[in-house]
N, C-alpha and C positions, 0 to 999 in steps of 0.2 A: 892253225898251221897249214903251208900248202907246200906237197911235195911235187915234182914233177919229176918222172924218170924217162929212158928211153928201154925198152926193155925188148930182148932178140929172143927170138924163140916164137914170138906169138906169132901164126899161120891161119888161124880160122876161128870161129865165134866161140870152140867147146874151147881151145888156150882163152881166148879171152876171159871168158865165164869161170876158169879154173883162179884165173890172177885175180877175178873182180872177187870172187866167195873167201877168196884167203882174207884179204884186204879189209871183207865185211867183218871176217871172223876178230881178225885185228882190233877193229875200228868199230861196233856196228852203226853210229851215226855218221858214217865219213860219205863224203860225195864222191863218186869215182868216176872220173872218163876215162877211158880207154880209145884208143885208135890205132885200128891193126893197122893199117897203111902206110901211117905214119910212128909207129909201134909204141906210139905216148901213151904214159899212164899218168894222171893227173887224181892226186888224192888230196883231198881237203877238210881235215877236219878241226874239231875243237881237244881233243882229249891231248892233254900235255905229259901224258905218262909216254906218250907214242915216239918212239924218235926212228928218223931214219936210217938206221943203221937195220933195225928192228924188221922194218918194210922191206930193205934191200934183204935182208936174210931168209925167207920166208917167200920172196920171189923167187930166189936160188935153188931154195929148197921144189918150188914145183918144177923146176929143170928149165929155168930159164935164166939168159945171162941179161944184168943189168948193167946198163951205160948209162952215163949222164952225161 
């Protein structure tokens, strides 16, 4: 499965590092990019228990707002 989100909040590498270890925690074999600039989080994995709702909730919770 590949998720892509736009996610608002991220300003610098320690938010980044914050979304990427949640993600890991989630997921641990999931592939994550991240890009503050463009504030994409792109998550890729195999595990079919995982669903988006899951990701979006858990972004929220580190005090970030997510857009698609």
């Amino acid at each position: 499965m590949e998720w892509n989100f736009k996610v608002e909040g991220m300003m610098c590498p320690h938010c980044k590092q914050k979304v990427e270890n949640k993600l890991k925690e989630i997921c641990p074999k999931a592939k994550i990019k991240i890009n503050l600039e463009s504030k994409e989080v792109n998550l890729s994995c195999n595990c079919k228990e995982i669903k988006k709702d899951l990701i979006k909730e858990e972004i929220k919770k580190l005090n970030f707002k997510v857009v698609e």
